[in-house]
LUMTIGU-907311 format. One record per atom (N, C-alpha, C): residue number from 1; x negated, z, y; atom name. Coordinates in pm, 1 decimal. Layout:
// LUMTIGU-907311
<r NUM <X Z Y> "CA">
...
***
This chain:
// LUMTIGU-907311
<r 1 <-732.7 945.0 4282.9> "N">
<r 1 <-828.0 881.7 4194.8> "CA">
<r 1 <-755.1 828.8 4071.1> "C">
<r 2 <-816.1 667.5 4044.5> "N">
<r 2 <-735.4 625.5 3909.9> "CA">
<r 2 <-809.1 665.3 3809.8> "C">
<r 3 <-734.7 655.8 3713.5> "N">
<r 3 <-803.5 712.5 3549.9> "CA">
<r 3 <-798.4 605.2 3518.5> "C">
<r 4 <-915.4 494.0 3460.8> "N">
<r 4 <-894.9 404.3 3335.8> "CA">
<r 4 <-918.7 399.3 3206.2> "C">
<r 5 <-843.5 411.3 3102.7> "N">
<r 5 <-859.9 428.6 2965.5> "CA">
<r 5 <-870.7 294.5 2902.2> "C">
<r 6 <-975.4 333.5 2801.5> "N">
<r 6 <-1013.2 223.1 2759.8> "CA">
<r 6 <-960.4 216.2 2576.3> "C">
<r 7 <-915.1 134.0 2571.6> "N">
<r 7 <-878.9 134.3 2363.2> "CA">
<r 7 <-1020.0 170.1 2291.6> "C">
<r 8 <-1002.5 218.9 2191.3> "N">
<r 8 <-1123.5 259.9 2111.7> "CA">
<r 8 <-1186.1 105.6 2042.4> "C">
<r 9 <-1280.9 104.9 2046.8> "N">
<r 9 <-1353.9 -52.6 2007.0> "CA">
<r 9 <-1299.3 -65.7 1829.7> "C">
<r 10 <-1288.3 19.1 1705.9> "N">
<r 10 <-1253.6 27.5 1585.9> "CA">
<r 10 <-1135.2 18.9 1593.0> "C">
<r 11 <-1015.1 64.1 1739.1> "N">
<r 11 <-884.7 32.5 1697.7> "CA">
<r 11 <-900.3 -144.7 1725.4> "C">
<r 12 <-953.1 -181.0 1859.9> "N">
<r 12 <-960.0 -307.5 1838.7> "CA">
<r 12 <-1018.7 -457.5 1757.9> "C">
<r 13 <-1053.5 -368.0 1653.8> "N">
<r 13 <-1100.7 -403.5 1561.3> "CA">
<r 13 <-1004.8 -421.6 1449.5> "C">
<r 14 <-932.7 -330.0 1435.0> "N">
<r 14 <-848.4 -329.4 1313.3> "CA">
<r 14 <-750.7 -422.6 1348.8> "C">
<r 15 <-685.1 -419.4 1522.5> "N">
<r 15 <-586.7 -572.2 1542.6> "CA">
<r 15 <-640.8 -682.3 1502.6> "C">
<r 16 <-801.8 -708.6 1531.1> "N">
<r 16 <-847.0 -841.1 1505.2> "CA">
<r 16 <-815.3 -891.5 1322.0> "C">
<r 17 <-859.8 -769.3 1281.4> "N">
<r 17 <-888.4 -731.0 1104.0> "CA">
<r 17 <-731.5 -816.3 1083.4> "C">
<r 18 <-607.1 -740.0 1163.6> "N">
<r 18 <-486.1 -743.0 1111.6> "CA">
<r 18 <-477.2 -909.2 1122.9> "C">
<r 19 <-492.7 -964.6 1244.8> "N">
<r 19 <-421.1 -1077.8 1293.9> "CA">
<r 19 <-516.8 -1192.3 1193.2> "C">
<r 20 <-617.7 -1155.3 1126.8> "N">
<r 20 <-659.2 -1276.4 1035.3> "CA">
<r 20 <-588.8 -1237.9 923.7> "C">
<r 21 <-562.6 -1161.0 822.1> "N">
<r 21 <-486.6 -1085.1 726.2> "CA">
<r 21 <-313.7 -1155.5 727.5> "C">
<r 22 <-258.9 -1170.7 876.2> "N">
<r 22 <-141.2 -1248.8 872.3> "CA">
<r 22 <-159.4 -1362.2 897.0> "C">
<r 23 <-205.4 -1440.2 915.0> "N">
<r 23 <-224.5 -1589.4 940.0> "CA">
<r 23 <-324.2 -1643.9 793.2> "C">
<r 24 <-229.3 -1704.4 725.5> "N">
<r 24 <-332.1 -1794.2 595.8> "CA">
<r 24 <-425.9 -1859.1 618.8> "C">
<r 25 <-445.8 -1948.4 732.0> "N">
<r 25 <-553.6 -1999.4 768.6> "CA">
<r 25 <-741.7 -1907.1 759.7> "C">
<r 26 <-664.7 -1845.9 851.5> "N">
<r 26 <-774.8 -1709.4 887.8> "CA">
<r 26 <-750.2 -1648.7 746.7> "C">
<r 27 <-695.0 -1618.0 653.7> "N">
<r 27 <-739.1 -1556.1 576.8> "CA">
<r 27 <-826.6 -1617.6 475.2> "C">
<r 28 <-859.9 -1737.9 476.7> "N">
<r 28 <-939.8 -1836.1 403.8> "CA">
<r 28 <-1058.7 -1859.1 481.7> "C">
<r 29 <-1068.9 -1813.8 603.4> "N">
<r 29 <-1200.4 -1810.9 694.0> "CA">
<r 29 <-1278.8 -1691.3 707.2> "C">
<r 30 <-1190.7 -1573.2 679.4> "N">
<r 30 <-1249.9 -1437.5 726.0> "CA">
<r 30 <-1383.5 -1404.0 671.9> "C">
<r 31 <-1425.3 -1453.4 539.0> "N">
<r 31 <-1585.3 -1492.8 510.6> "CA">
<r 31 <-1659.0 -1529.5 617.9> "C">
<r 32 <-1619.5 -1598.5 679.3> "N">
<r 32 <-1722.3 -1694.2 721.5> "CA">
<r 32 <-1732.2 -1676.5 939.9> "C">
<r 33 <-1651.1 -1544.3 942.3> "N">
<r 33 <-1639.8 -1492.3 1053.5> "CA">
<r 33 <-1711.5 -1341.3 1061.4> "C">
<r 34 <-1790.1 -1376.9 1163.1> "N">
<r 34 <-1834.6 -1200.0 1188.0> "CA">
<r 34 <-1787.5 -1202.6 1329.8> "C">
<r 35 <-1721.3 -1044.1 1385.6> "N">
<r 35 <-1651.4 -993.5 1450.6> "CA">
<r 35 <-1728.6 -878.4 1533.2> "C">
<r 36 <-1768.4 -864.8 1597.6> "N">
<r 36 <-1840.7 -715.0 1707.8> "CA">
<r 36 <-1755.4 -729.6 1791.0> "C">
<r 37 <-1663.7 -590.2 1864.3> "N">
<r 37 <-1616.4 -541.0 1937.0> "CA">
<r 37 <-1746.5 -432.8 2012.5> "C">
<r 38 <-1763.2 -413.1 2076.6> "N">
<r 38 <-1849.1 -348.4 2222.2> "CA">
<r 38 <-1779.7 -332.1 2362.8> "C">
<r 39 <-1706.4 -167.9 2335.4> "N">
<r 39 <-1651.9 -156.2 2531.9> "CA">
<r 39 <-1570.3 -295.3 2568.0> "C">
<r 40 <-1482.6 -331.1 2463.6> "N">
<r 40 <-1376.5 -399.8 2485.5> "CA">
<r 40 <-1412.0 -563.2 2442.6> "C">
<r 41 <-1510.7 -612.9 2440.3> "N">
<r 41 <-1618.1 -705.4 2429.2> "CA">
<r 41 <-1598.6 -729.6 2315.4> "C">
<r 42 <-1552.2 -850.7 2227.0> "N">
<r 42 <-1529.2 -956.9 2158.0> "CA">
<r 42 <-1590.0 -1071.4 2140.5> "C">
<r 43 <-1722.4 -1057.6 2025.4> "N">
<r 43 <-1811.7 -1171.6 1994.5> "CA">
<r 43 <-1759.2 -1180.5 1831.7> "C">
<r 44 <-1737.8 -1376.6 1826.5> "N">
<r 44 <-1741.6 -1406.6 1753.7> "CA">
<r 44 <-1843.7 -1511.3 1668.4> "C">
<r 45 <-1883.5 -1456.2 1565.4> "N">
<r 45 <-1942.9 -1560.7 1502.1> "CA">
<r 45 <-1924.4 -1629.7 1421.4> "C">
<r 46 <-1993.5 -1741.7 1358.4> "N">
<r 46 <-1943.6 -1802.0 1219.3> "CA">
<r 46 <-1894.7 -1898.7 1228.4> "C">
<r 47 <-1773.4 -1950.1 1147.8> "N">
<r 47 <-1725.6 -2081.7 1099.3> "CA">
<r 47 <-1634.1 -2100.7 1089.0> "C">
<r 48 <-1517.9 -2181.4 1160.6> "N">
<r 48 <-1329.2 -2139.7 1121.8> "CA">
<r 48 <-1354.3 -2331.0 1092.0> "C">
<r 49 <-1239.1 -2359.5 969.8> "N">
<r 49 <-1242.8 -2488.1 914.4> "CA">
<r 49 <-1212.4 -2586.5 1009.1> "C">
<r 50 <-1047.3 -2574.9 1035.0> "N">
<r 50 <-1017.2 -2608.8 1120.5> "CA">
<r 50 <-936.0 -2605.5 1239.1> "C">
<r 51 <-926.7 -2722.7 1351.0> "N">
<r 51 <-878.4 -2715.9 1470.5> "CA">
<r 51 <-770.6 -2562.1 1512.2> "C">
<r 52 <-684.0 -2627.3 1419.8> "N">
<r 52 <-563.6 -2563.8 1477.8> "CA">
<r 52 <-577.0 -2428.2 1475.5> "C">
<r 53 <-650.6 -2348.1 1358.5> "N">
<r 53 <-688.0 -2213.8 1306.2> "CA">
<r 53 <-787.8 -2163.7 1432.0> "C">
<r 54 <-873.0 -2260.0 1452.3> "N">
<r 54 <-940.5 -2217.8 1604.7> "CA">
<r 54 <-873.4 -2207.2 1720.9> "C">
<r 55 <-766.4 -2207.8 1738.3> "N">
<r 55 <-709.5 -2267.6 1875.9> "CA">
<r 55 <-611.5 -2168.6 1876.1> "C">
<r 56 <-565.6 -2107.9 1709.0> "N">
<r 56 <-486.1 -1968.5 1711.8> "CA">
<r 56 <-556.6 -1842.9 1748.7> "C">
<r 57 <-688.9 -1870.3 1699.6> "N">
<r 57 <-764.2 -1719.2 1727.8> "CA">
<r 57 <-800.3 -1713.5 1831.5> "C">
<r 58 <-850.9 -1813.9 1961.3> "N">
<r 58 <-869.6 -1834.3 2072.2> "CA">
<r 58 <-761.1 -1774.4 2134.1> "C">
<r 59 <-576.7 -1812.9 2109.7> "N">
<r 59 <-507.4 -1818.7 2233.8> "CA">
<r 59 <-435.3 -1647.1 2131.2> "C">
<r 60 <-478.5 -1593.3 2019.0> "N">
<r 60 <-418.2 -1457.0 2012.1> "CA">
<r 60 <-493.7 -1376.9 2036.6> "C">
<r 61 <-618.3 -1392.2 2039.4> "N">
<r 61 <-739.3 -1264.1 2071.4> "CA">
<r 61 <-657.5 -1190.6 2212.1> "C">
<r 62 <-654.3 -1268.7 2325.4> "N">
<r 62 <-689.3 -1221.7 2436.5> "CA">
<r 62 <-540.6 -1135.7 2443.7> "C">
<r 63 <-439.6 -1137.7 2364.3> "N">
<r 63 <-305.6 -1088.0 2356.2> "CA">
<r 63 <-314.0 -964.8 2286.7> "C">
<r 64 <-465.1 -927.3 2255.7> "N">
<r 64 <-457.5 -783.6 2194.4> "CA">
<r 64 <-515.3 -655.2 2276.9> "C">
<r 65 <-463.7 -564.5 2272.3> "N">
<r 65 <-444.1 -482.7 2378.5> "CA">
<r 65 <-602.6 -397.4 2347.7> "C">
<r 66 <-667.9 -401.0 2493.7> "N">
<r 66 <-799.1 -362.5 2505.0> "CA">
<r 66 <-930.4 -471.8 2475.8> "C">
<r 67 <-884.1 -598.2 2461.1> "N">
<r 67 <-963.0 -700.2 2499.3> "CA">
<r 67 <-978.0 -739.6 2607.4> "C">
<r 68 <-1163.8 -711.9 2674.3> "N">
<r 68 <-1177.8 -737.8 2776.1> "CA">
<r 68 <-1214.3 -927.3 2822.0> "C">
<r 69 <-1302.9 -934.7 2745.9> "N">
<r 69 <-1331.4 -1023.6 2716.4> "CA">
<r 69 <-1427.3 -1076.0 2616.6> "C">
<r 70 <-1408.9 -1212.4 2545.4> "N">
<r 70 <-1437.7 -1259.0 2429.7> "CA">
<r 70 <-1519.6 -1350.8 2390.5> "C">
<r 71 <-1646.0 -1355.5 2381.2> "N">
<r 71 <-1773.3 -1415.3 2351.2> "CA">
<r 71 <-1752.5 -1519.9 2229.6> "C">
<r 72 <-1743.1 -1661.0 2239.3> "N">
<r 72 <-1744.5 -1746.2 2138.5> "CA">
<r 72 <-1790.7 -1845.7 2091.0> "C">
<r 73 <-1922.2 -1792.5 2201.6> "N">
<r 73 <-2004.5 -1917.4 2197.6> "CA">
<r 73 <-2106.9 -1985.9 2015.4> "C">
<r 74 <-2075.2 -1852.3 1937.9> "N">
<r 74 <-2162.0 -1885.2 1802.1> "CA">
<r 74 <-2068.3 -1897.6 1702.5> "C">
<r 75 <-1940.2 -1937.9 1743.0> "N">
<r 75 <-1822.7 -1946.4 1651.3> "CA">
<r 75 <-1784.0 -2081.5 1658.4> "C">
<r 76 <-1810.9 -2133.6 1556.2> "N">
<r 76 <-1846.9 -2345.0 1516.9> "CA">
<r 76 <-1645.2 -2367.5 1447.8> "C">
<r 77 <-1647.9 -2491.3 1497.2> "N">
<r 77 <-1533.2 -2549.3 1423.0> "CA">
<r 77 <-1579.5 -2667.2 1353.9> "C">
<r 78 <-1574.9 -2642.3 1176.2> "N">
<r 78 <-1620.8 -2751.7 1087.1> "CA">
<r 78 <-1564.4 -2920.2 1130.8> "C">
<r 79 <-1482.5 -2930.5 1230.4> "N">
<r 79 <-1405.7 -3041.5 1271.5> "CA">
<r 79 <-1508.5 -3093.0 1406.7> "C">
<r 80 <-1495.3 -3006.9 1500.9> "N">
<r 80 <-1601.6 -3060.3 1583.2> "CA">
<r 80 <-1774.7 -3049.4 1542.6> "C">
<r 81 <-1790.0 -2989.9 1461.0> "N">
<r 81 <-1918.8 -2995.5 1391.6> "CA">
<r 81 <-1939.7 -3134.5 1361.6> "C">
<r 82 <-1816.7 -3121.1 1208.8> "N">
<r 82 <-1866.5 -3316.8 1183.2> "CA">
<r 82 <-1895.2 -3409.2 1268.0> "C">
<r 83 <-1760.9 -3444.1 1386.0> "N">
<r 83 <-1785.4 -3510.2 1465.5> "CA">
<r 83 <-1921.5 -3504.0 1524.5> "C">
<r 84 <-1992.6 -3406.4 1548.7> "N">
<r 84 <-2131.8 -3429.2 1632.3> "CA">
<r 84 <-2232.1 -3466.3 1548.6> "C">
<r 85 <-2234.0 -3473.8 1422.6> "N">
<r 85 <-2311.2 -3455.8 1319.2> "CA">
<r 85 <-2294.3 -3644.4 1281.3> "C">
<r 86 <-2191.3 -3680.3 1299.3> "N">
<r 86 <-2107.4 -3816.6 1271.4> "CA">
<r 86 <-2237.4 -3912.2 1380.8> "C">
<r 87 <-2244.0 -3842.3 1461.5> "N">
<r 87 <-2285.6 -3921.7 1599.9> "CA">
<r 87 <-2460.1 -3981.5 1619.4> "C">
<r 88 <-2541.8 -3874.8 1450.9> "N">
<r 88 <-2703.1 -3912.4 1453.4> "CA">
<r 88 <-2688.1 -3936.2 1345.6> "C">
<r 89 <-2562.9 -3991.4 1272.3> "N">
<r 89 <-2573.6 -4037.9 1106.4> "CA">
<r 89 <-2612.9 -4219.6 1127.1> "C">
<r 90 <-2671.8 -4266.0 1046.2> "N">
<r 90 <-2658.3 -4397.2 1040.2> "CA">
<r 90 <-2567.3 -4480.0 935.2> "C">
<r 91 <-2528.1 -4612.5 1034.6> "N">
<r 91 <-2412.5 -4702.5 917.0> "CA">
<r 91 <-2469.8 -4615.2 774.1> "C">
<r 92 <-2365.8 -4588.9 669.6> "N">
<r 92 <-2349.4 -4563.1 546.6> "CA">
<r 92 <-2367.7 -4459.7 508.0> "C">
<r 93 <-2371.0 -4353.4 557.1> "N">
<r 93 <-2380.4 -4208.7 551.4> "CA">
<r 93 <-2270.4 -4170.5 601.7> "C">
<r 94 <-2211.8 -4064.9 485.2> "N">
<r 94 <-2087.9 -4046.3 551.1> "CA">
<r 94 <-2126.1 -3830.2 556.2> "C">
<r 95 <-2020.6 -3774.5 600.9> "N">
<r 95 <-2053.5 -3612.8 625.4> "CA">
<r 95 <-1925.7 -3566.9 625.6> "C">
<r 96 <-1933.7 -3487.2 542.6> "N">
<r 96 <-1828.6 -3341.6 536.3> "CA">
<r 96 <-1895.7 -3209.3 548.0> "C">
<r 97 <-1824.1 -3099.5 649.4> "N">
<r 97 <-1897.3 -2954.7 688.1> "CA">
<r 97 <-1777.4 -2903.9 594.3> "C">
<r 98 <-1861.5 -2771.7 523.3> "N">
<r 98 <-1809.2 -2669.7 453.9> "CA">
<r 98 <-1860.2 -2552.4 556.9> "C">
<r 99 <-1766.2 -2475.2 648.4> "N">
<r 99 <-1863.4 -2397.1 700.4> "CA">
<r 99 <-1979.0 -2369.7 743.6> "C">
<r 100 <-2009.8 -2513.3 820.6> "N">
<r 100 <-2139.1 -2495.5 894.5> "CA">
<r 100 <-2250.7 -2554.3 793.8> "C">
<r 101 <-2226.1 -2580.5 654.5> "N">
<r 101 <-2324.7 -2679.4 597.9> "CA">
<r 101 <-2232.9 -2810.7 581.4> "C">
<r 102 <-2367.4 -2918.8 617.8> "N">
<r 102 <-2329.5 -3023.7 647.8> "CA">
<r 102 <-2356.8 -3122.8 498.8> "C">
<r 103 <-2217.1 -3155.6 427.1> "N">
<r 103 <-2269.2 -3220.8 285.9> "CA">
<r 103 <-2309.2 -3404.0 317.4> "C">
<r 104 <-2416.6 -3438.9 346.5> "N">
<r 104 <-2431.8 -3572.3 312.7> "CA">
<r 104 <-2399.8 -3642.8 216.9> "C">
<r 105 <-2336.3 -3792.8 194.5> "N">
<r 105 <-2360.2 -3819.0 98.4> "CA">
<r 105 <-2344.2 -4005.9 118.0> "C">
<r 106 <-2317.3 -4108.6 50.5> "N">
<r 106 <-2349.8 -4254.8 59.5> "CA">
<r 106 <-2437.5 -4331.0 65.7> "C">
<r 107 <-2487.7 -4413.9 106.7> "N">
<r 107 <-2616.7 -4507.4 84.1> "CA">
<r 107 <-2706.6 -4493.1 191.3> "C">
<r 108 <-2864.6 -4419.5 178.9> "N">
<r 108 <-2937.2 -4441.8 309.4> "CA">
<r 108 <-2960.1 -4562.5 322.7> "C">
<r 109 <-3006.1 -4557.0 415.4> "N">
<r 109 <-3006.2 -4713.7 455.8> "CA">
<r 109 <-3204.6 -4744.9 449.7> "C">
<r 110 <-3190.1 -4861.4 433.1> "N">
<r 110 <-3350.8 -4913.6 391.7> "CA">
<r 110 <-3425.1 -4855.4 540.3> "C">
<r 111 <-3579.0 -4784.1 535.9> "N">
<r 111 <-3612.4 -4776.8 697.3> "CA">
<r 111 <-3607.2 -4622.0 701.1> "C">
<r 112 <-3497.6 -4552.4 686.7> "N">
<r 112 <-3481.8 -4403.3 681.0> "CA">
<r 112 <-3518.0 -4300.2 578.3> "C">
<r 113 <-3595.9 -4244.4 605.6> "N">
<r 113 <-3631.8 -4103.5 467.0> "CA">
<r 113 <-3540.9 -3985.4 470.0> "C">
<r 114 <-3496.6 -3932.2 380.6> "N">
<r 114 <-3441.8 -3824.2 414.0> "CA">
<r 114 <-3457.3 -3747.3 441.3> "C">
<r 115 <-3533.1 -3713.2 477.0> "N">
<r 115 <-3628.9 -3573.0 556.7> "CA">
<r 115 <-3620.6 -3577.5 684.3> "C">
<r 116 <-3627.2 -3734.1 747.3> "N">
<r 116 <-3569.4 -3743.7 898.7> "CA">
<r 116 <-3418.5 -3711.0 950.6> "C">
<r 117 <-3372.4 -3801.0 832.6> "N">
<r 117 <-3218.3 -3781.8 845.6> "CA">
<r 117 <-3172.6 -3603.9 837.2> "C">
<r 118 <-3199.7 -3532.0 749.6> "N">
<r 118 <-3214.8 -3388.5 738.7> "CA">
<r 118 <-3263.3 -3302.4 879.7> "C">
<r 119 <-3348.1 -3381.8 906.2> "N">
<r 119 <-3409.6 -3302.1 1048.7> "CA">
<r 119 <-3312.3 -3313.1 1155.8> "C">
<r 120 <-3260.5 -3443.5 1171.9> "N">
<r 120 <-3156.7 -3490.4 1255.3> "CA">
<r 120 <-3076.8 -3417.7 1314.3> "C">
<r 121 <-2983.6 -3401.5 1156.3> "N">
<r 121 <-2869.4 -3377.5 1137.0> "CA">
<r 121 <-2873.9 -3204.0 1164.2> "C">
<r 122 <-2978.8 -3141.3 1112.2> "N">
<r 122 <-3019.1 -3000.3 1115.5> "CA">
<r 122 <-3031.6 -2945.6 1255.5> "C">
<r 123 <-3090.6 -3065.1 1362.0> "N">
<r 123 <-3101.5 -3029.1 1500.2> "CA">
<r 123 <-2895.7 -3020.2 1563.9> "C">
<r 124 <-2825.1 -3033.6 1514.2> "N">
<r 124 <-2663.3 -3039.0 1559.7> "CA">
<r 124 <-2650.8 -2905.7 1523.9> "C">
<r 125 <-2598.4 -2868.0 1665.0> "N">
<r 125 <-2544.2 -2743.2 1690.2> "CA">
<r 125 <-2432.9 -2708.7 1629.1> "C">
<r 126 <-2419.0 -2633.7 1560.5> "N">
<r 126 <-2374.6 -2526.5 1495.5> "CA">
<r 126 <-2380.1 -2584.9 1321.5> "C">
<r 127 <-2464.9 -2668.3 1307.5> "N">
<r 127 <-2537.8 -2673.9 1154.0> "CA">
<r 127 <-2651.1 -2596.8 1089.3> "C">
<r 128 <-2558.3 -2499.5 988.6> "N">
<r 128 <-2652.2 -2435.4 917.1> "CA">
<r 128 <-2779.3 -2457.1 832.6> "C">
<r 129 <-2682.7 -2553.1 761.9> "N">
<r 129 <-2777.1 -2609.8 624.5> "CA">
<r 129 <-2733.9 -2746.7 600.6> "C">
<r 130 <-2814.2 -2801.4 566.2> "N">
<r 130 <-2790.8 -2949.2 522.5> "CA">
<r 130 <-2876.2 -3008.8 347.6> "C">
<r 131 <-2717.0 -3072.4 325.8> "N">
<r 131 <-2738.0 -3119.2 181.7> "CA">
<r 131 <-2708.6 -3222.2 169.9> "C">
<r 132 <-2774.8 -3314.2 92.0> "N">
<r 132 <-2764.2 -3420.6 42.0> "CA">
<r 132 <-2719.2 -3524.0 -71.5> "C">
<r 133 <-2677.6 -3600.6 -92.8> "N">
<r 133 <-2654.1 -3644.6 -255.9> "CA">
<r 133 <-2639.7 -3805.8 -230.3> "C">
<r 134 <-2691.6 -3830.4 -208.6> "N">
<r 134 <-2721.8 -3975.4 -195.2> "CA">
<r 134 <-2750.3 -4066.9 -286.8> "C">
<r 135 <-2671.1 -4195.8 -316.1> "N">
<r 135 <-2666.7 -4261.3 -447.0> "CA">
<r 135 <-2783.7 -4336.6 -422.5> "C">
<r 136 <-2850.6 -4355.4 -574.0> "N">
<r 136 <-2971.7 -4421.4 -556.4> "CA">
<r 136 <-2971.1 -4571.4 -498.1> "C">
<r 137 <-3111.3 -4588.9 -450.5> "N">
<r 137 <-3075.1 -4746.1 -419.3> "CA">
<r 137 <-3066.9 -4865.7 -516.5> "C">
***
């Protein structure tokens, strides 16, 4: 009969803790990340700025010992955010994400209220909050 031992979910916790702590990127994100370990099980949530910082925590997670596997489906990248957010803006609206809020700002255009545009933009997945500052007409 085999024995399988499993890592304690708090030690695998503290690698995750560690590996944002050494990487600067991640240490400017770790706000904006929540972390549950469960029986080896790795869900992430939240907001990493950008690309490349996502693409480190993706390809080091699975390199830590007692990760079974890693849930990331509620963990947004402010880079592919914009882009989707880019895609129900109209000519003259331009968008920058701070962590999942989406800052509007430039000329609405004649025809549009902002309350639609807000609704829009609010329906894009993985947008928290949406703000506006729009120069008068």
């Amino acid at each position: 009969m085999q024995t399988i031992t499993t890592r304690p979910d708090e030690d695998i916790l503290d690698d995750i803790r560690r590996l944002f702590s050494q990487y600067p990127p991640l240490q400017h994100d770790r706000h904006a990340v929540h972390v549950h370990v469960e029986r080896g099980v790795v869900t992430l949530e939240g907001y990493i700025k950008a690309m490349p910082t996502y693409r480190y925590l993706q390809d080091k997670l699975p390199q830590i010992r007692g990760v079974r596997f890693i849930n990331a489906d509620r963990l947004y990248n402010d880079e592919i955010v914009r882009l989707a957010v880019a895609k129900v803006l109209p000519l003259g609206v331009q968008v920058r994400v701070e962590y999942g809020t989406a800052i509007l700002t430039g000329k609405l255009p004649d025809g549009v209220t902002i309350e639609e545009l807000v609704k829009r933009v609010a329906a894009v997945d993985g947008v928290s909050r949406v703000l506006t500052t729009f120069a008068p007409h």
